[in-house]
C-alpha positions as CSV (number, residue, x, y, z in Angstrom):
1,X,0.0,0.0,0.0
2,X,1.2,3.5,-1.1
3,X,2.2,5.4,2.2
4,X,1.2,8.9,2.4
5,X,3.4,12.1,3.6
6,X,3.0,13.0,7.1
7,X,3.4,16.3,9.1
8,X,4.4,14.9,12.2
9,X,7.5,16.5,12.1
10,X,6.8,19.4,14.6
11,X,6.2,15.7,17.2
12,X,10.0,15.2,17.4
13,X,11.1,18.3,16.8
14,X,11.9,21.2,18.9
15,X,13.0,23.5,16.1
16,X,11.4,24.8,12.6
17,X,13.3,23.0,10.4
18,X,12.0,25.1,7.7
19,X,13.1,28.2,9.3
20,X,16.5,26.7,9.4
21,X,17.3,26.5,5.7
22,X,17.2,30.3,4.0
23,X,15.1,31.5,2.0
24,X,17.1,31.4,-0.9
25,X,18.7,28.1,-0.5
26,X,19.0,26.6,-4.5
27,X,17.4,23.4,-2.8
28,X,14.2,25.8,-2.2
29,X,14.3,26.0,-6.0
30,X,15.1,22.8,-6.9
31,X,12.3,21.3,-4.8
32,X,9.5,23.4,-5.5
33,X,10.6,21.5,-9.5
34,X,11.2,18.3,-8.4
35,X,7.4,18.4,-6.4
36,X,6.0,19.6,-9.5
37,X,7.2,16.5,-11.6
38,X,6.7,14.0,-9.1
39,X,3.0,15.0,-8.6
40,X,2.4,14.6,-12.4
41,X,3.8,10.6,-11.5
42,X,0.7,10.7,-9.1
43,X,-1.2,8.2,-11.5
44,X,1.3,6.0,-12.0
45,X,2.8,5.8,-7.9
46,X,-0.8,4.8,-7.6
47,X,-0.9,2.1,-10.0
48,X,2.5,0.3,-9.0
49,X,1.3,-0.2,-5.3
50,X,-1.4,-2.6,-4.1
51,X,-4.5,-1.2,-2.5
52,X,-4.3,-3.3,0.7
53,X,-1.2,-4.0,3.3
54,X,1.0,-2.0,5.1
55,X,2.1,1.8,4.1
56,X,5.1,2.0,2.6
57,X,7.5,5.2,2.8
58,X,6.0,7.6,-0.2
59,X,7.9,6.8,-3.6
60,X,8.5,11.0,-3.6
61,X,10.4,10.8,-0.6
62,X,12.2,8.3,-1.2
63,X,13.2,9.4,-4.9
64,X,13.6,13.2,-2.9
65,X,16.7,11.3,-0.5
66,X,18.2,9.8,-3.6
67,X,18.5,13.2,-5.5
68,X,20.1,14.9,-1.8
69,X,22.3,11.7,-1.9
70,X,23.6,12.2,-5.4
71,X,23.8,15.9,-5.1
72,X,25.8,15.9,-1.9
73,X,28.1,12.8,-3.2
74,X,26.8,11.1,-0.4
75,X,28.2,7.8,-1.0
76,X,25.7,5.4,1.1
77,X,22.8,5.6,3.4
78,X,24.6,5.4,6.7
79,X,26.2,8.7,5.7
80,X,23.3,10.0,5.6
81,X,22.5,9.9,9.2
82,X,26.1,10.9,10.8
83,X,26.5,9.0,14.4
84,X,24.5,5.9,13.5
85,X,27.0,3.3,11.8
86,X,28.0,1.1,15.0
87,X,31.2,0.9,12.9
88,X,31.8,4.4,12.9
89,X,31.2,4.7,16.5
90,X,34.2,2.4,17.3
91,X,36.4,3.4,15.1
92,X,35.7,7.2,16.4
93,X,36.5,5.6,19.8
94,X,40.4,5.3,18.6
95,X,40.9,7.8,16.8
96,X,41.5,10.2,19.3
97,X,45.5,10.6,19.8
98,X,46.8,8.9,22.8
């Protein structure tokens, strides 16, 4: 089943993350385009996902974190959320100079 987008955001957090990004930020720009083409994939988002089941994430956010990925050479999804690769973590741990 298609998930939808929700605006729970202000439920975990504290700050506006809109008023955090300026006003005129090229992403602004770029995502006021990219929300204009994905909305004219409505029809077929609707068709490639079954009508019963589980939500999934929304196919615009998901295709949204793939564009940031590839335009911030971010090289895998870990990356993307700095602090939460277990690997990372340990390897931070020695690292420091003795």
């Amino acid at each position: 089943m298609r998930g939808k987008r929700d605006n729970q955001g202000k439920m975990f957090f504290t700050i506006d993350v809109e008023a955090r990004v300026r006003a005129d930020h090229p992403l602004r720009s770029l995502k006021r385009m990219v929300d204009r083409h994905l909305h004219s994939l409505q029809e077929r988002f609707e068709t490639a996902y079954a009508r019963t089941g589980r939500p999934s994430v929304p196919p615009e956010r998901l295709l949204k974190a793939l564009l940031l990925q590839a335009l911030y050479s971010i090289r895998s999804e870990p990356e993307k959320m700095p602090g939460t690769d277990p690997d990372q973590r340990h390897n931070d741990r020695f690292a420091a100079p003795c």
